[in-house]
C-alpha positions, 0 to 999 in steps of 0.5 A, a space after each residue: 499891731 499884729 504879730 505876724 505882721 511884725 515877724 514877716 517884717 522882721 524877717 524882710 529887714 533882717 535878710 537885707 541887713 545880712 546883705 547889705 554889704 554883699 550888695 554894695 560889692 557888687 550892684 553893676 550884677 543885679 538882675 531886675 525882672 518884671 513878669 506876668 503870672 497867672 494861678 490858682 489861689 486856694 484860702 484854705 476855709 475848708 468850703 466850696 468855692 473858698 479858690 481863685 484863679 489869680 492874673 497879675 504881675 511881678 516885679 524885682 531885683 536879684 544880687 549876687 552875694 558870692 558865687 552862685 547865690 543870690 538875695 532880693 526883693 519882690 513885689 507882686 500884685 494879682 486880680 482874682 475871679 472869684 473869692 479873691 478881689 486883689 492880692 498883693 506883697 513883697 517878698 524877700 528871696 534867697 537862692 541859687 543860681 544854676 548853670 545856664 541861668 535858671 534860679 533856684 529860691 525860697 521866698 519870705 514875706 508879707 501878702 494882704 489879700 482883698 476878698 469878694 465877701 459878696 461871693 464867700 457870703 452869698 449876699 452883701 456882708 454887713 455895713 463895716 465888715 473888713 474885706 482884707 486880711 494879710 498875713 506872712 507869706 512863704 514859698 519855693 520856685 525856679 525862674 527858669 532860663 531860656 538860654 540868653 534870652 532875656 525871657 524866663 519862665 516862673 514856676 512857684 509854690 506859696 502858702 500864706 501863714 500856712 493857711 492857703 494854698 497859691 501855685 502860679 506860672 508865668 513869663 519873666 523878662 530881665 533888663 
C-alpha cells in the first residue's frame, strides 16, 4: 500500500483519536454543513492545459473542543472540465471560531483524482492505463458568517502531496 496513503490516514485517525473525548463532552454543539463550490484546479505537470475548473459539493461536521476551537470532518466530491473527470475526499479540520461565526481552519487528508487522459493524451490512452491517482491533501480556508444566517461563504486554498494547486469558493448552508 502506498505510503502517503497510509500517512494522510494516520493523520485522520490520529486527530480524531485526540478528539474523541472533547467530542462526547459536547456533540448537542456540533455544526453540520452541506455546501456547493465551485474552482480552479491545477495538477501541477508543468504543461498546457494540465488545469480544470471544478463544480461540486461538500459536506461535515465541525465540534467544539474548548472555547473558540473546533475539530471535524469533511467530505467532498467535484466534477472537472477539463484534465480533471472527477475528484473526491475526506479531510480532517481544525480551527478557530471567530466573533461573529466565521471559522478559521487548516485541513488534512486524502484526495483521488480521475483524470481525462483523452484530453492530458491528445488520444485514447492504451488499453489498461490507470485514470486516477490520490494522494494526501493539505489546506487552509475561512467559512465565512453571514450574521445568523444559516448561509456562509467558503473561501479555501488546497495542494495535493504539494504537487497542485486547488482554490475553490462557495456556499455553505448549516443545520
Amino acid at each position: 500500500m502506498n505510503s502517503k496513503i497510509l500517512t494522510a490516514g494516520a493523520a485522520v485517525a490520529a486527530a480524531f483519536a485526540f478528539a474523541t473525548p472533547a467530542l462526547a463532552q459536547d456533540a448537542s454543539g456540533a455544526d453540520t454543513y452541506v455546501g456547493a463550490s465551485v474552482g480552479y484546479h491545477d495538477i501541477g505537470v508543468g504543461v498546457d492545459g494540465d488545469d480544470s475548473m471544478i463544480y461540486g459539493a461538500v459536506a461535515g461536521v465541525d465540534f467544539p473542543v474548548g472555547g473558540k476551537l473546533f475539530l471535524g470532518a469533511e467530505g467532498n466530491y467535484h466534477l472537472g472540465d477539463g484534465v480533471i473527470d472527477n475528484e473526491y475526499g475526506i479531510a480532517a479540520r481544525a480551527g478557530v471560531k471567530l466573533a461573529g461565526g466565521t471559522k478559521l481552519y487548516a485541513k488534512a487528508g486524502y484526495q483521488e483524482v480521475d483524470f481525462d487522459l483523452v484530453s492530458v493524451l491528445g488520444g485514447n490512452p492504451p488499453p489498461g492505463t490507470d485514470d486516477s491517482d490520490g494522494d494526501y491533501i493539505v489546506g487552509v480556508g475561512a467559512d465565512i458568517a453571514l450574521g445568523d444566517s444559516p448561509v456562509g461563504l467558503r473561501l479555501a486554498a488546497d495542494t495535493i502531496a504539494f504537487d497542485s494547486t486547488r482554490l475553490t469558493a462557495g456556499v455553505l448552508f448549516k443545520f
